[in-house]
PDB file of N, CA, C and O in Angstrom:
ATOM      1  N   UNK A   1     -29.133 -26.353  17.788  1.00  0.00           N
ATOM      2  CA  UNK A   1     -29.220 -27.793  17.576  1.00  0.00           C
ATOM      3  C   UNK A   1     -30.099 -28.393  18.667  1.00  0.00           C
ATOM      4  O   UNK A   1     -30.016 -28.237  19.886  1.00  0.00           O
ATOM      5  N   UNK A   2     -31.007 -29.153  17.912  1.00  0.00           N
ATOM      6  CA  UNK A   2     -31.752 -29.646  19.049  1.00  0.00           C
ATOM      7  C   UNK A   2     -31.311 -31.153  19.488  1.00  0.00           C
ATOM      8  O   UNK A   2     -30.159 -31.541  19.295  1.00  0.00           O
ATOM      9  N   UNK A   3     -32.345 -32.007  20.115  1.00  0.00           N
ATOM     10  CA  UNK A   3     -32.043 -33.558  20.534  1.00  0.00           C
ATOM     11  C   UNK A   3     -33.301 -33.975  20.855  1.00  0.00           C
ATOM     12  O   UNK A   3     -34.014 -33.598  21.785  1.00  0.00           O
ATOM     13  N   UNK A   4     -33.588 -35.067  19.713  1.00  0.00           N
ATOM     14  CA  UNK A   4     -34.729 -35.604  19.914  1.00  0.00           C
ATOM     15  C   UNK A   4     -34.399 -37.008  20.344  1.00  0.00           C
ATOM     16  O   UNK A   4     -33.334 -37.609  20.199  1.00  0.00           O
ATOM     17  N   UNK A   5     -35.583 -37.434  20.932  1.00  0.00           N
ATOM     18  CA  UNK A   5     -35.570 -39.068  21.213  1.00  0.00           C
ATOM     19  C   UNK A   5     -36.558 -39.991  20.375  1.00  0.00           C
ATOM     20  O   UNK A   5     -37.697 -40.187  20.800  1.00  0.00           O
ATOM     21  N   UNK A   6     -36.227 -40.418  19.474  1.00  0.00           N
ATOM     22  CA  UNK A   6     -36.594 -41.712  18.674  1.00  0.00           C
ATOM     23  C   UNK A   6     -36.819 -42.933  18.649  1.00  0.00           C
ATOM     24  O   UNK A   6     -36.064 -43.732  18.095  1.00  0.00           O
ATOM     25  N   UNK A   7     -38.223 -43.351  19.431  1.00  0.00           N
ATOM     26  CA  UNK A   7     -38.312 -44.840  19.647  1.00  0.00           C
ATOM     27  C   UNK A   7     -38.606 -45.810  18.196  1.00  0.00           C
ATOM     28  O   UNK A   7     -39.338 -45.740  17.209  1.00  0.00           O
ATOM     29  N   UNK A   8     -37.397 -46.873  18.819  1.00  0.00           N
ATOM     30  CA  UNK A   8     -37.437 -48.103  17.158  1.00  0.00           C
ATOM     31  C   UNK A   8     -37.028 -48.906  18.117  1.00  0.00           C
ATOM     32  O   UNK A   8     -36.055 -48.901  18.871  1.00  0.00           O
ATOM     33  N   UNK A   9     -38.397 -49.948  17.883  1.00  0.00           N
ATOM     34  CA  UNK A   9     -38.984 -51.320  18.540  1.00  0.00           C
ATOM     35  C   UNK A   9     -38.438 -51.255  19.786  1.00  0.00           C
ATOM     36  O   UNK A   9     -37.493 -51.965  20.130  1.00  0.00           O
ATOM     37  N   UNK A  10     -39.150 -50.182  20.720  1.00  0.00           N
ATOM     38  CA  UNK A  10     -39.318 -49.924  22.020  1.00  0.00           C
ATOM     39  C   UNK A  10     -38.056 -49.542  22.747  1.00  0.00           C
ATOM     40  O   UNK A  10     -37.915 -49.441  23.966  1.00  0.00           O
ATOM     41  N   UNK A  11     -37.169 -49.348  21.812  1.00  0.00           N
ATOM     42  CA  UNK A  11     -35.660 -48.672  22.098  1.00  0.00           C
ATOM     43  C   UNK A  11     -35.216 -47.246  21.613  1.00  0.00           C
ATOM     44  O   UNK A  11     -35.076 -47.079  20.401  1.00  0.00           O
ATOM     45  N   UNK A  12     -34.921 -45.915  22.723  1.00  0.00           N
ATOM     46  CA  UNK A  12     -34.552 -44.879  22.397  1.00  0.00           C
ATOM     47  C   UNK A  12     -33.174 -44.850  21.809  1.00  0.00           C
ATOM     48  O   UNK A  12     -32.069 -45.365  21.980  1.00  0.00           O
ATOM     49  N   UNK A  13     -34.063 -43.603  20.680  1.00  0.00           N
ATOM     50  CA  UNK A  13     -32.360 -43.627  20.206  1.00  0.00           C
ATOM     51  C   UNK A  13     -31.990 -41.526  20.219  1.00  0.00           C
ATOM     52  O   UNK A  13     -32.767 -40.813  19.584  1.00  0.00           O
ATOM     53  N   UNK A  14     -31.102 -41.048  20.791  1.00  0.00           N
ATOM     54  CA  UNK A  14     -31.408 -39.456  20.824  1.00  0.00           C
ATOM     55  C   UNK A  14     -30.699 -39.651  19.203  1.00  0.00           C
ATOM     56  O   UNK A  14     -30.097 -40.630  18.763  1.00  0.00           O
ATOM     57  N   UNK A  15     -31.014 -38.355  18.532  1.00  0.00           N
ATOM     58  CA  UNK A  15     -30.648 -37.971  17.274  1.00  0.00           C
ATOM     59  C   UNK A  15     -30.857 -36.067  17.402  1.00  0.00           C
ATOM     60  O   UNK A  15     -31.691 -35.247  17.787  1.00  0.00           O
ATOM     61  N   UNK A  16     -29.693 -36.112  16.886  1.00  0.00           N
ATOM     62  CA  UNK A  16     -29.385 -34.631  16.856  1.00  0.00           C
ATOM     63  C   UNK A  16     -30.445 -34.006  15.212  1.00  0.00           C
ATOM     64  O   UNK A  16     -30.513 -34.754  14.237  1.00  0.00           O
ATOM     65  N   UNK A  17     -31.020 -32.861  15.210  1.00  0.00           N
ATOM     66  CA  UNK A  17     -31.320 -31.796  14.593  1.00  0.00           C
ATOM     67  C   UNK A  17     -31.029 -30.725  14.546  1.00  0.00           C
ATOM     68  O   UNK A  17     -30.303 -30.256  15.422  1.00  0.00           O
ATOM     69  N   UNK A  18     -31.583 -29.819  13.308  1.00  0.00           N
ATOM     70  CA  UNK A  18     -31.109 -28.252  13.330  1.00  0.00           C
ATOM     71  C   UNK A  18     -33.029 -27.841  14.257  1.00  0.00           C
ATOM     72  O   UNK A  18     -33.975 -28.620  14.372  1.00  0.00           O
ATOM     73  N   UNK A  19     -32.939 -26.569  14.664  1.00  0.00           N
ATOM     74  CA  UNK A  19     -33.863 -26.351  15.543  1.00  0.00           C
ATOM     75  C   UNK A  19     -34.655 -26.047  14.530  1.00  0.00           C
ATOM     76  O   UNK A  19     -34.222 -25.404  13.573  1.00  0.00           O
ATOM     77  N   UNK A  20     -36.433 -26.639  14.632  1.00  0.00           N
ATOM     78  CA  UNK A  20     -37.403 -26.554  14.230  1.00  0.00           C
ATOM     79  C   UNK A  20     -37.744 -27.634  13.193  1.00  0.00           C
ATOM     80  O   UNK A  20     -38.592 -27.498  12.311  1.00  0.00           O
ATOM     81  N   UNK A  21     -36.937 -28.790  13.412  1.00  0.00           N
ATOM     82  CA  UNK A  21     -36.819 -30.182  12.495  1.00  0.00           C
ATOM     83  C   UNK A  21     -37.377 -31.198  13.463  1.00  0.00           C
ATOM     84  O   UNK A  21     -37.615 -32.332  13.049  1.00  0.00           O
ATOM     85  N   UNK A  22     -37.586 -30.899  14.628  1.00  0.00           N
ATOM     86  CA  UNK A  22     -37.885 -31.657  16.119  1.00  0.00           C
ATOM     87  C   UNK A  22     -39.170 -32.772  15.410  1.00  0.00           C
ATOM     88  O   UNK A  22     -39.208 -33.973  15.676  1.00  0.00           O
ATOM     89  N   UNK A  23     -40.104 -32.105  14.533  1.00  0.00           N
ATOM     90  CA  UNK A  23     -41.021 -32.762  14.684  1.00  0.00           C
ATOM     91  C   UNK A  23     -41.020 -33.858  13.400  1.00  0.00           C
ATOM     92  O   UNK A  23     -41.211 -35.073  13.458  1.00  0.00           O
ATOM     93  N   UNK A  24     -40.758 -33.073  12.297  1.00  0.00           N
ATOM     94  CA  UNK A  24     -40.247 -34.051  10.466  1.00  0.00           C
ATOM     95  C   UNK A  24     -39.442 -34.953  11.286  1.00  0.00           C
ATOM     96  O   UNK A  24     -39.601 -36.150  11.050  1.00  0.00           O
ATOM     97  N   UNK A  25     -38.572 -34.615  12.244  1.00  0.00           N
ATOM     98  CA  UNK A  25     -37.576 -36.317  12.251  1.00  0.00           C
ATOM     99  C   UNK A  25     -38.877 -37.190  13.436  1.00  0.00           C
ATOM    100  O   UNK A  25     -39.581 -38.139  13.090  1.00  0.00           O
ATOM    101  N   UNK A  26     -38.882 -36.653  14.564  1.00  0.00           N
ATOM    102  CA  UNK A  26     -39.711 -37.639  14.798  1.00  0.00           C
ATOM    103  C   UNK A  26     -40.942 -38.224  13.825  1.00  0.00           C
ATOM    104  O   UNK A  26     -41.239 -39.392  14.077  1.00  0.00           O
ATOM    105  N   UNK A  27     -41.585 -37.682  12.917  1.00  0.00           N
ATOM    106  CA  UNK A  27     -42.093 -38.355  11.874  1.00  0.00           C
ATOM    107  C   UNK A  27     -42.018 -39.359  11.141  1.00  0.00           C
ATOM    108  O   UNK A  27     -42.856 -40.187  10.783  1.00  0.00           O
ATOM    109  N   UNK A  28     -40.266 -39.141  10.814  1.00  0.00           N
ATOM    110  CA  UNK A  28     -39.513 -39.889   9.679  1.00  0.00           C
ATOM    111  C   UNK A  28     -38.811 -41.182  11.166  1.00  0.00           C
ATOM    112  O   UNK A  28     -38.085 -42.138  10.890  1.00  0.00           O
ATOM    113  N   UNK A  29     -39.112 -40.961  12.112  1.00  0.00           N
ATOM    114  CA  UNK A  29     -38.837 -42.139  13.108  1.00  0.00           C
ATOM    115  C   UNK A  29     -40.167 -43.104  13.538  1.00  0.00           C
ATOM    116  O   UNK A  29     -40.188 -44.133  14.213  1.00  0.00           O
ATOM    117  N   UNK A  30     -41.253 -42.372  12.889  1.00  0.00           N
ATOM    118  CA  UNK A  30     -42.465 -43.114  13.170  1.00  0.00           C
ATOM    119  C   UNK A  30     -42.717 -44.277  11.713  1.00  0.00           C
ATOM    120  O   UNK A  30     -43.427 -45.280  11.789  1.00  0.00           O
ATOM    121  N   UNK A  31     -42.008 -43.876  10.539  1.00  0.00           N
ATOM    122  CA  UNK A  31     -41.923 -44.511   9.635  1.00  0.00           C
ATOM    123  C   UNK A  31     -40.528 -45.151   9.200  1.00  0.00           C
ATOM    124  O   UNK A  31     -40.259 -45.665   8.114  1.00  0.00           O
ATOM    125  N   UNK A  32     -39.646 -44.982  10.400  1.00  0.00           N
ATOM    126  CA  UNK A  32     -38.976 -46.326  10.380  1.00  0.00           C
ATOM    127  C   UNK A  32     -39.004 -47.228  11.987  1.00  0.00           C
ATOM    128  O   UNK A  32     -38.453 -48.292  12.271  1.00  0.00           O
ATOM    129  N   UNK A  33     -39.441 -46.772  12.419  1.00  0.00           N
ATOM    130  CA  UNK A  33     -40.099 -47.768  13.289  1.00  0.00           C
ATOM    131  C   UNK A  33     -41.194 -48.939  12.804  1.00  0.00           C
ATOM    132  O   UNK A  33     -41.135 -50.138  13.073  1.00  0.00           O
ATOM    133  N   UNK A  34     -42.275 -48.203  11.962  1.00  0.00           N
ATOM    134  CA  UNK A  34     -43.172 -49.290  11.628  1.00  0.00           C
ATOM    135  C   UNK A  34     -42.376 -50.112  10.268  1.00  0.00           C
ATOM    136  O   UNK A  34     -42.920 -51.207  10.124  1.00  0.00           O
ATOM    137  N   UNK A  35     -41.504 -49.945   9.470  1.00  0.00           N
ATOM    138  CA  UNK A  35     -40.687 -50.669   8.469  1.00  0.00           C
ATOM    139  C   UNK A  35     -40.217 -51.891   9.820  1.00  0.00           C
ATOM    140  O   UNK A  35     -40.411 -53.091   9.621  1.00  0.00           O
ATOM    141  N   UNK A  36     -39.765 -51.525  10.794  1.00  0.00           N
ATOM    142  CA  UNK A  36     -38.995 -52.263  11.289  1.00  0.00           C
ATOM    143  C   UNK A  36     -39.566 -53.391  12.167  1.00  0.00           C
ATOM    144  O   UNK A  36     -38.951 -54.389  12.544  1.00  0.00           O
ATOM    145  N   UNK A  37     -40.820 -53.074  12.426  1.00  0.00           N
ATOM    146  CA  UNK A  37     -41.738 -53.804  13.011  1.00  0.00           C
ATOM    147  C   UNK A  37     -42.462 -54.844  11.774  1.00  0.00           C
ATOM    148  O   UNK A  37     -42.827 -56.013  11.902  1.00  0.00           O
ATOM    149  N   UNK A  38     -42.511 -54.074  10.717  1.00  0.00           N
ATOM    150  CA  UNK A  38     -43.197 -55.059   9.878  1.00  0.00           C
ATOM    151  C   UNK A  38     -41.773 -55.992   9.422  1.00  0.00           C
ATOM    152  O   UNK A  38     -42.013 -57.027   8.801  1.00  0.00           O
ATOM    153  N   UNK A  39     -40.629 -55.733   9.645  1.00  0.00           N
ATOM    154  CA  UNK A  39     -39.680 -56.672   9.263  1.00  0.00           C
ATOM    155  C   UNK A  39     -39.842 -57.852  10.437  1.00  0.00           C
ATOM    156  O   UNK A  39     -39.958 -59.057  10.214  1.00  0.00           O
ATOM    157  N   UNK A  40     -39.829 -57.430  11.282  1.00  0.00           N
ATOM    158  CA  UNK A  40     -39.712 -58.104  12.702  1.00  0.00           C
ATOM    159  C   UNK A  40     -40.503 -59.029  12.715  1.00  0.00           C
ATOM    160  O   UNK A  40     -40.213 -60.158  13.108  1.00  0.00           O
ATOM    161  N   UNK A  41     -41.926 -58.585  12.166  1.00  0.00           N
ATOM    162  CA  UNK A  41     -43.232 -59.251  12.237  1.00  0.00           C
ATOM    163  C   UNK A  41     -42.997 -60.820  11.165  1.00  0.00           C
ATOM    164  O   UNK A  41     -43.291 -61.992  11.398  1.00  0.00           O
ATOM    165  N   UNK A  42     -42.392 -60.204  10.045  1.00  0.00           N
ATOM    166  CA  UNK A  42     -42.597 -61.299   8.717  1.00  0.00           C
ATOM    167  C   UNK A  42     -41.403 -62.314   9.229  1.00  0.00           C
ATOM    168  O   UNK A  42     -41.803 -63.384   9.686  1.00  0.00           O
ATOM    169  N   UNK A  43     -40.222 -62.130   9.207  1.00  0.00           N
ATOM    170  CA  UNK A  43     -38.963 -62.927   9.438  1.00  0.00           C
ATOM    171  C   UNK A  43     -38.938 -62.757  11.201  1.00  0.00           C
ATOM    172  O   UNK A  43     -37.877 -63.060  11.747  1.00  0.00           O
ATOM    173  N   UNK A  44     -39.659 -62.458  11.748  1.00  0.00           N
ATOM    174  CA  UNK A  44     -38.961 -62.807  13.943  1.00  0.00           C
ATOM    175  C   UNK A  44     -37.649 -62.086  13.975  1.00  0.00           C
ATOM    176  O   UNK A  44     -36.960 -61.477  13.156  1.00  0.00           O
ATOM    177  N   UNK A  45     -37.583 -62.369  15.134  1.00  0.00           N
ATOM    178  CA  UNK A  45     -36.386 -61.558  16.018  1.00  0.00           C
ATOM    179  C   UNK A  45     -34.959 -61.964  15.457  1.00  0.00           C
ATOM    180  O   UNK A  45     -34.467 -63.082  15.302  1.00  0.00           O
ATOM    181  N   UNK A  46     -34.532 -60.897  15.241  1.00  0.00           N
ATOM    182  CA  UNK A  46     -33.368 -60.878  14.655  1.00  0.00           C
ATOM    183  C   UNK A  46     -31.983 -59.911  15.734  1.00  0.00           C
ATOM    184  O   UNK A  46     -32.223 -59.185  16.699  1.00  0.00           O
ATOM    185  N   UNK A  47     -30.516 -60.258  15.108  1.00  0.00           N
ATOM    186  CA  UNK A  47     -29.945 -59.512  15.544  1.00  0.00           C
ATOM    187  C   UNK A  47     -30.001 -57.933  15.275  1.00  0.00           C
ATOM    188  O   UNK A  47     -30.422 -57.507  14.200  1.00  0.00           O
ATOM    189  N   UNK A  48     -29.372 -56.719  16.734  1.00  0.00           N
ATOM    190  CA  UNK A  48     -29.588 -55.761  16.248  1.00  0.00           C
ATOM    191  C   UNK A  48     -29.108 -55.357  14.932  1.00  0.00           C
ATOM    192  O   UNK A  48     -29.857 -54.852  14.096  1.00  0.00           O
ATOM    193  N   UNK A  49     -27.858 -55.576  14.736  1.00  0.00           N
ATOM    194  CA  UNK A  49     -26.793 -55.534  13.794  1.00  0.00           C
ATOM    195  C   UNK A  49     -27.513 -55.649  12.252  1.00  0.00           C
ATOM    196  O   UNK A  49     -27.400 -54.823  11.346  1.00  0.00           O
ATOM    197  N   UNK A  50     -28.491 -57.258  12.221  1.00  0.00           N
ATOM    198  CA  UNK A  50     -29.014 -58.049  11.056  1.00  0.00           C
ATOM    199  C   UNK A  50     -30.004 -57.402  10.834  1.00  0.00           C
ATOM    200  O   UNK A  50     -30.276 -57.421   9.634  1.00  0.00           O
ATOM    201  N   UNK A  51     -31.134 -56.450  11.822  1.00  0.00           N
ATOM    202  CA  UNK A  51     -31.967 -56.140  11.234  1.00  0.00           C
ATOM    203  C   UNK A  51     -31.762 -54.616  11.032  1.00  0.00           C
ATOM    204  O   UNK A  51     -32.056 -54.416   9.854  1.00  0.00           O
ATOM    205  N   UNK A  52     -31.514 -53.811  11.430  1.00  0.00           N
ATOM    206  CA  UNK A  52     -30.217 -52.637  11.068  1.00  0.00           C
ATOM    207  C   UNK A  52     -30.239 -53.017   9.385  1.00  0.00           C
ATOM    208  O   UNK A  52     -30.991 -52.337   8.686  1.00  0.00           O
ATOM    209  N   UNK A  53     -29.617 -53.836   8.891  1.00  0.00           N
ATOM    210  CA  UNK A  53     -29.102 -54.203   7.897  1.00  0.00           C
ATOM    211  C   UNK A  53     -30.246 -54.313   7.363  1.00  0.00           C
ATOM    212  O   UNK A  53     -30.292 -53.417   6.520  1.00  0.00           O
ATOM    213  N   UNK A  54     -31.204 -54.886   7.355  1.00  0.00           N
ATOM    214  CA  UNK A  54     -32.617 -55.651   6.366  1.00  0.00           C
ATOM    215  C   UNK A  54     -33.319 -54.424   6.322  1.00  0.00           C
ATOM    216  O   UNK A  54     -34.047 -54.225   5.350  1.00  0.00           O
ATOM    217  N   UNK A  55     -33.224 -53.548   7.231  1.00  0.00           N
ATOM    218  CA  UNK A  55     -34.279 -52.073   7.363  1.00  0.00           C
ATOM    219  C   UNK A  55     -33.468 -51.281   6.626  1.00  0.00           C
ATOM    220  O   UNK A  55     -34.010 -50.389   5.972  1.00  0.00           O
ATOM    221  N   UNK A  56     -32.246 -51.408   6.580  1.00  0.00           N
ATOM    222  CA  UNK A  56     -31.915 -50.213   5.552  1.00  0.00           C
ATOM    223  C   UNK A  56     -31.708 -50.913   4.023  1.00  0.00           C
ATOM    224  O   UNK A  56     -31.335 -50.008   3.276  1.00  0.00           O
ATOM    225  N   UNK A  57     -31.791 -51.945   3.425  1.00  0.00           N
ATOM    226  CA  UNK A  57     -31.853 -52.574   2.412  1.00  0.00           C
ATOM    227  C   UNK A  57     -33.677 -52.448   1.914  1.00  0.00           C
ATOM    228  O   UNK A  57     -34.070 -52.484   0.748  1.00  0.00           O
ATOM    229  N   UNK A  58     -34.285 -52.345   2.762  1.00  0.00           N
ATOM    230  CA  UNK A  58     -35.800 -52.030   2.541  1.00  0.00           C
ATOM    231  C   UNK A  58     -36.398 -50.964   2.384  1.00  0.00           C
ATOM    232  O   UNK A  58     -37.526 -50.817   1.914  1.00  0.00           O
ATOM    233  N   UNK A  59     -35.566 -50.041   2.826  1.00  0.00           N
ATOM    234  CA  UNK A  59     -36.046 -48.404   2.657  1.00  0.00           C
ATOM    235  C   UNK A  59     -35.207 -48.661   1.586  1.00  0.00           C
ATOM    236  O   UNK A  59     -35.796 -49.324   0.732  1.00  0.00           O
ATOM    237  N   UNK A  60     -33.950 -48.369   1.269  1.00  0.00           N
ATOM    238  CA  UNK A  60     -33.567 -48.178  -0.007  1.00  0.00           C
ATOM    239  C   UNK A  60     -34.105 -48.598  -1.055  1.00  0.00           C
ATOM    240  O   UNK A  60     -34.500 -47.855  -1.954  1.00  0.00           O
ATOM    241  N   UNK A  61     -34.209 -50.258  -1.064  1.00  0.00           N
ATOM    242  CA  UNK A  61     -35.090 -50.371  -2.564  1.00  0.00           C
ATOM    243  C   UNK A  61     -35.973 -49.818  -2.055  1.00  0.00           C
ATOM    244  O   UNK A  61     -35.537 -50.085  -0.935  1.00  0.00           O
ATOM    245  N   UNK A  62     -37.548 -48.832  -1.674  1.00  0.00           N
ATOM    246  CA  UNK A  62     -38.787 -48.243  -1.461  1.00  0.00           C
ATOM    247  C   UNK A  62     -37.527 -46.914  -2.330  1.00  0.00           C
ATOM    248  O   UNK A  62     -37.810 -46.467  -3.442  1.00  0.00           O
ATOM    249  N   UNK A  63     -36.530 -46.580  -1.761  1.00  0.00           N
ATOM    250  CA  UNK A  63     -36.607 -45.260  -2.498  1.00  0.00           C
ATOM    251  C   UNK A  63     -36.305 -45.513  -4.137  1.00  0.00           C
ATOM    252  O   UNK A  63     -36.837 -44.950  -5.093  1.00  0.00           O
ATOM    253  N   UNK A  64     -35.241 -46.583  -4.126  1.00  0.00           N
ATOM    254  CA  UNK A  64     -35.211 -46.567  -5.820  1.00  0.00           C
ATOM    255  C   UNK A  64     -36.085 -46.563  -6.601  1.00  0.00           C
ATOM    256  O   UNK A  64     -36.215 -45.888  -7.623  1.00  0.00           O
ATOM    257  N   UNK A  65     -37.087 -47.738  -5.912  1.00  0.00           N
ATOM    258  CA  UNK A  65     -38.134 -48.031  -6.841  1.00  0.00           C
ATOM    259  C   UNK A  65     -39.111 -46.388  -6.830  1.00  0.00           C
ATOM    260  O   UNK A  65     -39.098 -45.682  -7.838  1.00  0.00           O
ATOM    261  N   UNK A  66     -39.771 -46.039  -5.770  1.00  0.00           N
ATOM    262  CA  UNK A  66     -39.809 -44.437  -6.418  1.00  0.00           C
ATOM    263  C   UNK A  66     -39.205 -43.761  -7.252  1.00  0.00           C
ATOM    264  O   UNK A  66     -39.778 -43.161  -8.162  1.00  0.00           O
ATOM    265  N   UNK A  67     -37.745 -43.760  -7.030  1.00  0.00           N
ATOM    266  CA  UNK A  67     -37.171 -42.422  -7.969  1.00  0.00           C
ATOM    267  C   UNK A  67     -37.631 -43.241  -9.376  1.00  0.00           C
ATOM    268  O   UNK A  67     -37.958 -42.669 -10.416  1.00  0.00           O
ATOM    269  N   UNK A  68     -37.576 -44.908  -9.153  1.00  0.00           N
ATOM    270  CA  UNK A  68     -38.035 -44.928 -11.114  1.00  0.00           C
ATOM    271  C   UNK A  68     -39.201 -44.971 -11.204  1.00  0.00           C
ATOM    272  O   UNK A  68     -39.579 -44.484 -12.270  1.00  0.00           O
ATOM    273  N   UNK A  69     -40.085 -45.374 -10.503  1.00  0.00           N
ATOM    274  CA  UNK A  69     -41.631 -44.523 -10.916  1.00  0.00           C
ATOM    275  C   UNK A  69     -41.744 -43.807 -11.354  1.00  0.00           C
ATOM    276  O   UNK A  69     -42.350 -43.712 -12.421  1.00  0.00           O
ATOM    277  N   UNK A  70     -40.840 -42.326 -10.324  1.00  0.00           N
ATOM    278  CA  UNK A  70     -41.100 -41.278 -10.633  1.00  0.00           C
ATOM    279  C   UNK A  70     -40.255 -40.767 -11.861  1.00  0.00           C
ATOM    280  O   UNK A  70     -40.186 -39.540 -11.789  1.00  0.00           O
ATOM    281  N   UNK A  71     -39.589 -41.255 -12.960  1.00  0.00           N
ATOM    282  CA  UNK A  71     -39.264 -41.450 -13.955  1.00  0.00           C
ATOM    283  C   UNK A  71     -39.922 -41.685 -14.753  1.00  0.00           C
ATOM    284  O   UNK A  71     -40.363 -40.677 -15.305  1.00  0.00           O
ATOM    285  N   UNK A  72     -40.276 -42.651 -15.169  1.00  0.00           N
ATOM    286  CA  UNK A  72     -41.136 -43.071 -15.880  1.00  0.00           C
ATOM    287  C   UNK A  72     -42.269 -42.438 -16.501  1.00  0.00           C
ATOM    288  O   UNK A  72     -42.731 -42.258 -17.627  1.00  0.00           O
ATOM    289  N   UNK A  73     -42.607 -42.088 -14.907  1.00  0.00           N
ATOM    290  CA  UNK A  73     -44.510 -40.829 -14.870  1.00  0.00           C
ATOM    291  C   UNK A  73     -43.705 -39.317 -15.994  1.00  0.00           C
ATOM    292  O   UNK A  73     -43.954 -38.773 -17.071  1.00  0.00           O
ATOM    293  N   UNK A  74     -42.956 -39.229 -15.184  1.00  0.00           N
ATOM    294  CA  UNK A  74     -41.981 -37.977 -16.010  1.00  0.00           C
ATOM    295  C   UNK A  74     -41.766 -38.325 -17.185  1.00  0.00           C
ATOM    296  O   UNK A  74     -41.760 -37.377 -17.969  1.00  0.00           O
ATOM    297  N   UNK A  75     -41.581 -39.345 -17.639  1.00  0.00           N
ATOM    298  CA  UNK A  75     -41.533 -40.155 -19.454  1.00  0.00           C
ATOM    299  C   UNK A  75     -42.937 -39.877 -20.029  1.00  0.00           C
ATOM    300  O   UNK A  75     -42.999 -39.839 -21.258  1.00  0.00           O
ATOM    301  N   UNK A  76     -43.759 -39.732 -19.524  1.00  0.00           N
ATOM    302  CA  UNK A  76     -45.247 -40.712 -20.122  1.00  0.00           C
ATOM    303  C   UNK A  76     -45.258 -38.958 -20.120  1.00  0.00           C
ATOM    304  O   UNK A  76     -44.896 -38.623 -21.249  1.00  0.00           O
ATOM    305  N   UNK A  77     -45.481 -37.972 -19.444  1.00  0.00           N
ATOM    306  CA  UNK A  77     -46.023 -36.586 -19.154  1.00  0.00           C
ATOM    307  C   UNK A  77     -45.217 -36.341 -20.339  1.00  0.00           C
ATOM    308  O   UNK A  77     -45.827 -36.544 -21.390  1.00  0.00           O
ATOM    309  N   UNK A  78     -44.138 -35.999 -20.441  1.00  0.00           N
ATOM    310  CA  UNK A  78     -42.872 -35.342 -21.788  1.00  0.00           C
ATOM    311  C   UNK A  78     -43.678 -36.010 -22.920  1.00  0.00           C
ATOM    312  O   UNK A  78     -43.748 -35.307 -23.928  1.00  0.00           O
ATOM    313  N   UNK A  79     -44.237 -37.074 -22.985  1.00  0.00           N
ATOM    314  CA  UNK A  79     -44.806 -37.786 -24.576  1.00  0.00           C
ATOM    315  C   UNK A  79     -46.065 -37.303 -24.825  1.00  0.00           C
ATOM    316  O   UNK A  79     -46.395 -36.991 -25.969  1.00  0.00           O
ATOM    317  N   UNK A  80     -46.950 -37.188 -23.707  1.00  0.00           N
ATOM    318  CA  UNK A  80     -47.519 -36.619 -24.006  1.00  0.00           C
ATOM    319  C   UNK A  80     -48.121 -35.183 -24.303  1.00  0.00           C
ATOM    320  O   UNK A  80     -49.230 -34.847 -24.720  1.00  0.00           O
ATOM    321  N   UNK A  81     -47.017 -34.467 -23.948  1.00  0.00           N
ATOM    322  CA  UNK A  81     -46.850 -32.965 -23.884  1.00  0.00           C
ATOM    323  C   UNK A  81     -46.677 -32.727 -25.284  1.00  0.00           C
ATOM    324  O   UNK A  81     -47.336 -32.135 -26.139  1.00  0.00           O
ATOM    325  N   UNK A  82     -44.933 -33.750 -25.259  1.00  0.00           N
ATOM    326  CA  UNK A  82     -45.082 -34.056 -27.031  1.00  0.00           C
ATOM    327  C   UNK A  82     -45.722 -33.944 -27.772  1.00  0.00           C
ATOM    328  O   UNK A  82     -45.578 -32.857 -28.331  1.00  0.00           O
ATOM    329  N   UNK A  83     -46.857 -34.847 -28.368  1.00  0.00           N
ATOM    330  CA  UNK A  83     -47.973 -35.637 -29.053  1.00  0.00           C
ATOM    331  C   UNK A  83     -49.211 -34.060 -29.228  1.00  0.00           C
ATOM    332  O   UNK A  83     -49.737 -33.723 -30.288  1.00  0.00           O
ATOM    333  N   UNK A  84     -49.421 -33.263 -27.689  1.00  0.00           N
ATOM    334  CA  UNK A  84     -50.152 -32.479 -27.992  1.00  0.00           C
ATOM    335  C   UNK A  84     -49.627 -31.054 -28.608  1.00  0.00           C
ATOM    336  O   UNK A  84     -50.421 -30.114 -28.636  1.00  0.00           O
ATOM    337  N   UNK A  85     -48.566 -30.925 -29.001  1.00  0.00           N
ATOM    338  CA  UNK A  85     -47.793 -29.928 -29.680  1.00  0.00           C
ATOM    339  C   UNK A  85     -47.812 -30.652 -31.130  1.00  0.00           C
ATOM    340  O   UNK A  85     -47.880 -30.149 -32.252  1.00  0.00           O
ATOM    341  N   UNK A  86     -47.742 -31.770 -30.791  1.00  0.00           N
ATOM    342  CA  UNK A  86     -47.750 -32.023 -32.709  1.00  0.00           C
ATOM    343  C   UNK A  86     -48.973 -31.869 -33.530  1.00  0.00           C
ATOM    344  O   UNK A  86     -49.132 -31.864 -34.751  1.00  0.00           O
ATOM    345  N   UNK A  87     -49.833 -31.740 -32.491  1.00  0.00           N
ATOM    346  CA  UNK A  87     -51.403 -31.896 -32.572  1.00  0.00           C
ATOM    347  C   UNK A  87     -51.740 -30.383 -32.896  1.00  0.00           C
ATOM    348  O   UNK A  87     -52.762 -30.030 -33.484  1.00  0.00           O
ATOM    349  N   UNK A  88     -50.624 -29.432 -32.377  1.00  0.00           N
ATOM    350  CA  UNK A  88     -51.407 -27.862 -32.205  1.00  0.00           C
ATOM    351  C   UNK A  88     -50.477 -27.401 -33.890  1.00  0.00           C
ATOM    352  O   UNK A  88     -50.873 -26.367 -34.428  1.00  0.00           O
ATOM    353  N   UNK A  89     -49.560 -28.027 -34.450  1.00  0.00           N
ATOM    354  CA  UNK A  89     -49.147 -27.622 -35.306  1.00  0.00           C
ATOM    355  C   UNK A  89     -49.271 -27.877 -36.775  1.00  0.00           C
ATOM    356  O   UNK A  89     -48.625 -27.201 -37.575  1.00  0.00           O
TER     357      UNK A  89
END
């Protein structure tokens, strides 16, 4: 197990890993750092607590709205996979 240190808006935070993850999490801390800065930026200084809260309400909808993108794209590919089998028969 490793221990990385994770700066979000100029504050460390250590976070534990399995060894050889050292670098994907600091990654995935470089892209919630800048979520959190661009929150910071649009609405100002907020509590830690409040913006905690607005940063994880903002990544989440970013992931929903992916997973239904990525639905959808998966709809349109199946129809047309469809369409060209009806075409070969």
């Amino acid at each position: 197990m490793s221990v990385v240190s994770i700066p979000i808006l100029n504050k460390n935070y250590a976070m534990g890993c399995e060894d050889g993850q050292e670098i994907r999490l600091v990654e995935i801390g470089k892209v919630v750092d800048s979520r959190a800065r661009d929150i910071q930026s649009k609405i100002g200084a907020l509590p830690e607590s409040s913006l905690l809260a607005t940063l994880c309400i903002v990544l989440a909808d970013e992931i929903m709205s992916r997973d239904k993108n990525d639905s959808v794209m998966l709809e349109e590919i199946l129809n047309r996979i469809l369409d060209i089998k009806k075409k070969m028969v």
